[in-house]
SEPA-545740 format. One line per field, with one value per residue: residue number from 1; residue in one letter; y, x, z of N, C-alpha, C in turn. Coordinates in pm, 1 decimal, padded with zeros to 6 digits. Layout:
nr: (NUM_...)
rest: (A_...)
n.yy: (Y_...)
n.xx: (X_...)
n.zz: (Z_...)
ca.yy: (Y_...)
ca.xx: (X_...)
ca.zz: (Z_...)
c.yy: (Y_...)
c.xx: (X_...)
c.zz: (Z_...)
END
This chain:
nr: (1_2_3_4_5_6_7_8_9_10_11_12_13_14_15_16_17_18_19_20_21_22_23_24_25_26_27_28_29_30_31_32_33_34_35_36_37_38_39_40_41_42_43_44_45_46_47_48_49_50_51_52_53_54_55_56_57_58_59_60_61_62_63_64_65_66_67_68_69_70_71)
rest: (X_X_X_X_X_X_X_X_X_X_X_X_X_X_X_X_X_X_X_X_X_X_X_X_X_X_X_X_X_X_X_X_X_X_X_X_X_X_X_X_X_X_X_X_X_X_X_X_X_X_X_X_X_X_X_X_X_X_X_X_X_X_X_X_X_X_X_X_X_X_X)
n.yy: (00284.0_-00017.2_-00214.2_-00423.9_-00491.2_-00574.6_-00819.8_-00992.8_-01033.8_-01174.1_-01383.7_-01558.7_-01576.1_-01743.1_-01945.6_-02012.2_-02116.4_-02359.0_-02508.6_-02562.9_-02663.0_-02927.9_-03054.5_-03095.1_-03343.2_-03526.9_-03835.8_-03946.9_-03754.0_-03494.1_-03305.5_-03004.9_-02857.7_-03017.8_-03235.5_-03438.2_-03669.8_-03850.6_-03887.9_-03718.0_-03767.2_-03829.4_-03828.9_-03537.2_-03412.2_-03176.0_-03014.1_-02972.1_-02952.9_-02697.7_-02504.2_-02554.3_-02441.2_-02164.6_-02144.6_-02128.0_-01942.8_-01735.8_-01703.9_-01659.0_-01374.5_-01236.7_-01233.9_-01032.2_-00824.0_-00775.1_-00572.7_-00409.0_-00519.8_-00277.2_-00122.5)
n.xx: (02582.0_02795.1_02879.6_03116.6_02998.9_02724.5_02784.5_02937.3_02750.3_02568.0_02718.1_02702.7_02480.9_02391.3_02558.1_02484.5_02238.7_02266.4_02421.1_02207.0_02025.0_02176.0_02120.0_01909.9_01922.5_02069.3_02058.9_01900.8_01876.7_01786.5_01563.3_01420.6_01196.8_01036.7_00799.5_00702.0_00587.0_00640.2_00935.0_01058.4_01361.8_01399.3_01522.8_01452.8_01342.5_01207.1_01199.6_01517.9_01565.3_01442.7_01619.8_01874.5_01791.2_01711.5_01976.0_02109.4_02001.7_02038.8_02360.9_02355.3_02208.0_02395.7_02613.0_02499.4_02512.8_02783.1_03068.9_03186.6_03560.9_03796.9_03916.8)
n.zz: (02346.2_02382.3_02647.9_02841.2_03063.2_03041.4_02844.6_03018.8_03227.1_03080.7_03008.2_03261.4_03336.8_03152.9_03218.8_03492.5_03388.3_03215.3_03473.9_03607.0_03440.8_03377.0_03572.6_03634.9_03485.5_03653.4_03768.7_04109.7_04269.6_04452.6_04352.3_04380.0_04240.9_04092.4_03933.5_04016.7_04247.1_04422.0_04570.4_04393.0_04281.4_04002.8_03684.4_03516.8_03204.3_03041.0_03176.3_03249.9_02951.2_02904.8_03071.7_02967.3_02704.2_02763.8_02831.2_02594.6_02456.0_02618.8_02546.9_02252.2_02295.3_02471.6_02278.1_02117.6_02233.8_02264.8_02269.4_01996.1_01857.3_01838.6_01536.9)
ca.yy: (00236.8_-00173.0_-00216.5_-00582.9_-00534.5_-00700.5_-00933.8_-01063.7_-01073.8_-01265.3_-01492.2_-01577.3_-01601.0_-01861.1_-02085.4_-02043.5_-02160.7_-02459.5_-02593.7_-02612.0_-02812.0_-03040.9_-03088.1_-03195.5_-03450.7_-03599.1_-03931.2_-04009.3_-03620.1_-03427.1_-03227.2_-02956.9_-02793.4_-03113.7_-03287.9_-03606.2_-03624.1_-03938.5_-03877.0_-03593.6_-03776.4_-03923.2_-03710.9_-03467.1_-03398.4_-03116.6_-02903.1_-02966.3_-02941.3_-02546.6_-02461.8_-02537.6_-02316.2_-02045.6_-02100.9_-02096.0_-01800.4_-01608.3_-01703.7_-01545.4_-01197.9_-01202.9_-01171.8_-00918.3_-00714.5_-00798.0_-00433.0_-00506.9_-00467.4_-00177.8_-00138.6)
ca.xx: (02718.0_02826.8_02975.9_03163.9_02920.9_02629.0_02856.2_02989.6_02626.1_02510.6_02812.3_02741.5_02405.9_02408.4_02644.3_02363.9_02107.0_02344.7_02421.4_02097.0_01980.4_02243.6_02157.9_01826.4_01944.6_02136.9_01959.9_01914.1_01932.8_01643.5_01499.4_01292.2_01061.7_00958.1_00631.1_00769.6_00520.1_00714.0_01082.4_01133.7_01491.0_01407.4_01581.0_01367.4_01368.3_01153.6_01272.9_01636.3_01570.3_01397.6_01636.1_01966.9_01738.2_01740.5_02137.5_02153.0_01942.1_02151.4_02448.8_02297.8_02180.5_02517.7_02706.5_02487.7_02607.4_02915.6_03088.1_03299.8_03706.3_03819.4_03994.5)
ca.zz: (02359.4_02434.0_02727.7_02874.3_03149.4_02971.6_02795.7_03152.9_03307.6_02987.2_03039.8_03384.4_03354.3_03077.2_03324.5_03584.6_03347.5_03182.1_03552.0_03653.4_03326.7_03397.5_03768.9_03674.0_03459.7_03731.1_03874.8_04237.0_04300.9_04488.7_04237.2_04438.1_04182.3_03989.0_03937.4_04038.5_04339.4_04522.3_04556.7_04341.0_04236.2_03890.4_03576.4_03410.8_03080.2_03050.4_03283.6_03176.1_02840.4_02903.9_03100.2_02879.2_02580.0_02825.1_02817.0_02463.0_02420.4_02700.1_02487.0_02195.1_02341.2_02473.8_02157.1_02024.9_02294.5_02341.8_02211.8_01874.0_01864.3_01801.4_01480.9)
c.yy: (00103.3_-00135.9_-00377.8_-00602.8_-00630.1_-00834.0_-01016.3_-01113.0_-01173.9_-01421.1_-01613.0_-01635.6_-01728.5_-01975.5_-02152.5_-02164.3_-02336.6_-02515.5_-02643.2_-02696.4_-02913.0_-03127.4_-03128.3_-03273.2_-03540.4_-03728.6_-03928.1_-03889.3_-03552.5_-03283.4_-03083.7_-02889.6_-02908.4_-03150.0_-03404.0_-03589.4_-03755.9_-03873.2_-03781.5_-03636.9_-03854.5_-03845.6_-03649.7_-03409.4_-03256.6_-02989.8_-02881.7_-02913.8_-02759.4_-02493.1_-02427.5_-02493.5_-02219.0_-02012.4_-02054.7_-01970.1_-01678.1_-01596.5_-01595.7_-01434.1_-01198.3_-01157.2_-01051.7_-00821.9_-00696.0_-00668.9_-00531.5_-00437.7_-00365.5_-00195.2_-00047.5)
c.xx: (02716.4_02912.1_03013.0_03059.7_02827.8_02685.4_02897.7_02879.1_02547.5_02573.4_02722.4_02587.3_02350.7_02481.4_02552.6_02256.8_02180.1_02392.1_02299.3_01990.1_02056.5_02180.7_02023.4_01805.5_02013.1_02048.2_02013.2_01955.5_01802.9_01631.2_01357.3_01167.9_00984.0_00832.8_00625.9_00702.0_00562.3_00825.1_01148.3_01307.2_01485.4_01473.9_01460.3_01394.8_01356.0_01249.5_01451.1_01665.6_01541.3_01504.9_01808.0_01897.6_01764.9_01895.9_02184.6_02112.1_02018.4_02274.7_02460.5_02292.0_02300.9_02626.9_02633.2_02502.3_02729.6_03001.5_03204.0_03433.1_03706.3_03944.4_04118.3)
c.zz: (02432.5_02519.6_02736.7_03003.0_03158.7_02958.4_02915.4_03250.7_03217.2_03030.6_03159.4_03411.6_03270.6_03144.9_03401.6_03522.3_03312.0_03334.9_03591.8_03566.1_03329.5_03548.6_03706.3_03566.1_03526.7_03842.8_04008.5_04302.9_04390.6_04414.7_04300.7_04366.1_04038.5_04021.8_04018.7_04195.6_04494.4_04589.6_04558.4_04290.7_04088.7_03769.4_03514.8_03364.9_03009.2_03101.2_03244.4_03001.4_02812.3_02944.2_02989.5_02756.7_02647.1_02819.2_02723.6_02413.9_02491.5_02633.3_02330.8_02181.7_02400.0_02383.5_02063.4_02139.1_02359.8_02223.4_02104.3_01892.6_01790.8_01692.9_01440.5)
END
């Protein structure tokens, strides 16, 4: 049985993942788990780029359990 539980932890967790691919596209930011062995504030690509897939994929497995209307 689908519950909204999933569907709301999918949600939420896809936000998580989608801010934090944004944030490290943001220049002049301190970036703590980069490679970037100066600074650490330069945009990376990489890392942004994995992490908004992870969003899209949470988006995904979200709608296949997101319970269907009742007709």
């Amino acid at each position: 049985m689908k519950n909204w539980s999933g569907f709301l932890l999918a949600v939420v967790v896809a936000l998580i993942f989608a801010l934090v691919g944004f944030y490290y596209l943001v220049p002049n930011v301190y970036h703590p788990f980069s490679a970037d062995t100066l600074d650490h504030t330069t945009p990376h690509l990489k890392p942004a780029a994995l992490f908004l897939a992870l969003a899209v994929l949470t988006v995904i497995i979200g709608r296949f359990v997101r319970p269907s209307p009742k007709a």
